[in-house]
C-alpha positions as CSV (number, residue, x, y, z in Angstrom):
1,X,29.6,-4.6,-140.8
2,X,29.0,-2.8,-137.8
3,X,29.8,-3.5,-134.3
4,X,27.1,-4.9,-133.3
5,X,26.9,-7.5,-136.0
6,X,30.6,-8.5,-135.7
7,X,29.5,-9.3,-132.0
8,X,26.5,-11.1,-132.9
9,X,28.8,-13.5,-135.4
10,X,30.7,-13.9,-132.5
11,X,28.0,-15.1,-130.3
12,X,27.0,-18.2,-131.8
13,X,31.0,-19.4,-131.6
14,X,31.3,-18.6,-128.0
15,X,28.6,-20.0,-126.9
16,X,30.0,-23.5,-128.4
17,X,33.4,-22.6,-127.1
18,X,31.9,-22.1,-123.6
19,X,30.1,-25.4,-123.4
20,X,33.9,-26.7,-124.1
21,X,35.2,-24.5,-121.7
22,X,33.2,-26.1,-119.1
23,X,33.4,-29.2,-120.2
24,X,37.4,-28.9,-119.6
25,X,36.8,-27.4,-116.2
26,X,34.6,-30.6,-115.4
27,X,37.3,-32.6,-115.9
28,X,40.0,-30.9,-114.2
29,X,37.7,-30.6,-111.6
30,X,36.7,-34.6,-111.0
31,X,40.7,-34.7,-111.2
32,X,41.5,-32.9,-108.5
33,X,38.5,-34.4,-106.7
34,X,39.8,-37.6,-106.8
35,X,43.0,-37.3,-105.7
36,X,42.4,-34.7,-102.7
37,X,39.9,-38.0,-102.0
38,X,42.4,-40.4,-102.2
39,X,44.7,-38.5,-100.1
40,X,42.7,-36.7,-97.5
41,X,41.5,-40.0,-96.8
42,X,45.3,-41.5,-95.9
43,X,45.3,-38.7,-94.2
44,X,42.3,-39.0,-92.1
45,X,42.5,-42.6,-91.9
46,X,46.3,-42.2,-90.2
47,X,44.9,-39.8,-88.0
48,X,42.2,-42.0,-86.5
49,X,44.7,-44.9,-85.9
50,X,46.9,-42.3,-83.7
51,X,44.0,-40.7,-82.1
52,X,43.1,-44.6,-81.0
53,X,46.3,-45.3,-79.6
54,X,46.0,-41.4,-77.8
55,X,42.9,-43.0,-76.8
56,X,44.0,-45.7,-75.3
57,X,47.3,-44.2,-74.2
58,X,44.6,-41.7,-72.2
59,X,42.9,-44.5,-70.5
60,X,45.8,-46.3,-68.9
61,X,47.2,-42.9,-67.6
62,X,50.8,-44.0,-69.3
63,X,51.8,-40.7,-70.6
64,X,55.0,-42.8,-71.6
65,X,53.5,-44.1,-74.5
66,X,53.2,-41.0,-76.1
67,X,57.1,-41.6,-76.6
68,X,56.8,-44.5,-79.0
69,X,53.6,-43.0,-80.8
70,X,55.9,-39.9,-81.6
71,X,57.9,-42.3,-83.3
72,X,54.9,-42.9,-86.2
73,X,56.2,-40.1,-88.7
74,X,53.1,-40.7,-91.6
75,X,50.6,-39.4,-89.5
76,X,50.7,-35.6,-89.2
77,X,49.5,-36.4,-85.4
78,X,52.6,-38.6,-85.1
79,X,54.9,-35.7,-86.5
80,X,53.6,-33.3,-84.6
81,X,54.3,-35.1,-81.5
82,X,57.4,-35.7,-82.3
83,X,58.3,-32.2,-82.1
84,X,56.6,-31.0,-78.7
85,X,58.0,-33.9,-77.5
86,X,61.4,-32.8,-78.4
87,X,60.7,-29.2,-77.1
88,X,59.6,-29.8,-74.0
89,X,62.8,-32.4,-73.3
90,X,64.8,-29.1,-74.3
91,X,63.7,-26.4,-73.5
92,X,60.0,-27.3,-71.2
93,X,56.6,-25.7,-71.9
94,X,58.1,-22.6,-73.1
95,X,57.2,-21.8,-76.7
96,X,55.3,-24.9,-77.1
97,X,52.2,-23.3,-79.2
98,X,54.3,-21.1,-81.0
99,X,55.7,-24.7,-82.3
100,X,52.2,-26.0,-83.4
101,X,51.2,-23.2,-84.7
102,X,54.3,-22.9,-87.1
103,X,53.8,-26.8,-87.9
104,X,49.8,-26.2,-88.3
105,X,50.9,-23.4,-91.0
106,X,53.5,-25.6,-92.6
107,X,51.4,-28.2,-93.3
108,X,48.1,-26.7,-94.4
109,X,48.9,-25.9,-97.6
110,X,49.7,-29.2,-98.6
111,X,46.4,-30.7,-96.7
112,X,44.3,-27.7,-98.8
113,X,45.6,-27.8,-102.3
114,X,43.6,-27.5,-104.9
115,X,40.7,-26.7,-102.9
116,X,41.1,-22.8,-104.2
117,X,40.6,-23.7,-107.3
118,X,38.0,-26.3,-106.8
119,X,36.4,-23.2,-105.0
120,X,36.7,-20.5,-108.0
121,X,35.3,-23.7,-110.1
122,X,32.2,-24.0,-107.9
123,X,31.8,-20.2,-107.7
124,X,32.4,-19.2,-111.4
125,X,31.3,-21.9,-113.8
126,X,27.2,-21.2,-113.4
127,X,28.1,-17.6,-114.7
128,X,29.8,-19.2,-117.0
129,X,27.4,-21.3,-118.4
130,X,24.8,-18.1,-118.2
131,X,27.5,-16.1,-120.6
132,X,27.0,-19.1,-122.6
133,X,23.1,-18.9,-122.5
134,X,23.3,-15.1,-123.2
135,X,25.4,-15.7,-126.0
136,X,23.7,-18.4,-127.3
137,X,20.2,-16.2,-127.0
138,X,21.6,-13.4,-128.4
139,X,22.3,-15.6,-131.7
140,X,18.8,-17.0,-131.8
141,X,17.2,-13.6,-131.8
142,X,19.6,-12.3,-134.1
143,X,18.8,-15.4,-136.2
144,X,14.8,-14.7,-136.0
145,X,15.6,-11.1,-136.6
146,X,17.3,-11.6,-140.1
147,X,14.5,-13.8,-141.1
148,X,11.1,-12.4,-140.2
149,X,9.4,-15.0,-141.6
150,X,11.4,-17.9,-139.7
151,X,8.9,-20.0,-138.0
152,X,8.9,-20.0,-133.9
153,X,9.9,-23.4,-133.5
154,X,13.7,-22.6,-134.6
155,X,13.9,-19.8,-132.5
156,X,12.7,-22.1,-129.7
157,X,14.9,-24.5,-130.3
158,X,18.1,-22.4,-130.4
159,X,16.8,-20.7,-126.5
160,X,16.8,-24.3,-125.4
161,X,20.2,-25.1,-127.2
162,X,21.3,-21.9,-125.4
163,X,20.2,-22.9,-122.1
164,X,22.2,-26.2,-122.1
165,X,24.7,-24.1,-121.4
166,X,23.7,-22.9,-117.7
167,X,22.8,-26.4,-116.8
168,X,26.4,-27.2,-117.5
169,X,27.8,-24.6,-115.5
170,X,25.3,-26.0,-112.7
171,X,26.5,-29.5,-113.0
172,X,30.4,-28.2,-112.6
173,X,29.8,-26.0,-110.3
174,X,27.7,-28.5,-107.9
175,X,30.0,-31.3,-106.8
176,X,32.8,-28.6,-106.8
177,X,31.2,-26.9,-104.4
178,X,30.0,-30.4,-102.2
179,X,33.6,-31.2,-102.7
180,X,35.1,-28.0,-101.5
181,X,32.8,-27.8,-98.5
182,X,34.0,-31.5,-97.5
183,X,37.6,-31.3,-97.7
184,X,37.7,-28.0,-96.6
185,X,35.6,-30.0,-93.2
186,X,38.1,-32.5,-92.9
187,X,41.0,-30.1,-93.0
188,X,39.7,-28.3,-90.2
189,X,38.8,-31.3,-88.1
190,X,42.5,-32.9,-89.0
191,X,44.4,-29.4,-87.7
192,X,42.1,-28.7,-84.5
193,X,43.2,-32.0,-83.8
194,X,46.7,-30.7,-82.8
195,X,45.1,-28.8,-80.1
196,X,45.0,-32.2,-78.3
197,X,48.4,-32.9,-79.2
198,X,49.5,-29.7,-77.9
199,X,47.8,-30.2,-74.3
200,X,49.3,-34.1,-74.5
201,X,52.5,-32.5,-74.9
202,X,52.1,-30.0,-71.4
203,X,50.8,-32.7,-69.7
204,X,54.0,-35.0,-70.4
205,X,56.3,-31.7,-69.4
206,X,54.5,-32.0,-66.2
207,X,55.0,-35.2,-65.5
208,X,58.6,-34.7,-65.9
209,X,59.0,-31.8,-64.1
210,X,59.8,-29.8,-67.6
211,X,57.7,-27.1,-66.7
């Protein structure tokens, strides 16, 4: 058996063990969508109930209050807060964004895992499914070949088979992608945030005279 036909006996096995392959990554991949859902949206949802109270904090002109909000340390706004709060009192304005911008890097990977992978999913699993399609085309036509006499309507049938395969890939690629793009939103929106938080902070230091 030559080369050739050892890879064509090959091909109608892969292309099966592709269609698993992407049926695995489809779960894995509503997994991790569901739980970066579940807990982007604590996230986001703590985050709007501290930019309220900034809000509102804002409105009265009582820069004291951003004392007690410091104090809420499940909201990343809250935490971060917390420490230009505590930087200013020691040591003023000095240093401040180097402080953010350490606490924006600390925290982002926890607020963007998984999304890489969710990412390589969305990117990779429609070429995926078109290995699968090749493969499974590849068979059909080696199929036909073998038997001249075959009627069209098997070798149909196994190009259709074979295409399954690239419509799979699209449907795991898809919401990967949709899901990718969203959090990848909200993670943005959430750490641009601290910018406000940053500015809060140099405005308390004035008012104390910690500048």
């Amino acid at each position: 058996m030559g080369l050739t036909d050892k890879l064509m006996s090959i091909a109608g096995g892969g292309a099966e063990a592709i269609l698993w392959l992407l049926l695995i990554l489809s779960v894995i991949s509503v997994g991790l969508i569901a739980e970066r859902w579940l807990s982007l949206r604590g996230i986001v949802s703590r985050s709007n109930r501290v930019k309220g109270r900034l809000r509102e904090a804002l409105q009265a002109n009582n820069l004291d209050e951003l004392e007690e909000i410091s104090r809420d340390r499940d909201s990343l706004e809250g935490r971060a807060l917390s420490y230009g709060l505590r930087h200013v009192k020691e040591q003023g304005t000095q240093g401040l964004s180097e402080i953010f911008n350490s606490f924006a890097l600390l925290e982002r990977p926890q607020l963007e895992r998984s999304l890489n992978f969710l990412a390589t999913i969305g990117s990779n699993a429609p070429f995926v499914g078109l290995l699968g399609t090749v493969l499974g085309i590849m068979r059909a036509f080696h199929d036909l070949s073998q038997n001249p006499s075959g009627n069209n309507q098997a070798v149909m049938s196994g190009i259709a088979s074979a295409l399954v395969a690239t419509a799979v890939g699209l449907l795991v690629a898809i919401p990967a992608v949709i899901a990718y793009n969203t959090f990848s939103r909200q993670v943005r929106s959430t750490l641009q945030g601290l910018e406000s938080i940053r500015e809060l902070c140099i405005a308390y230091a004035k008012k104390k005279g910690k500048v």
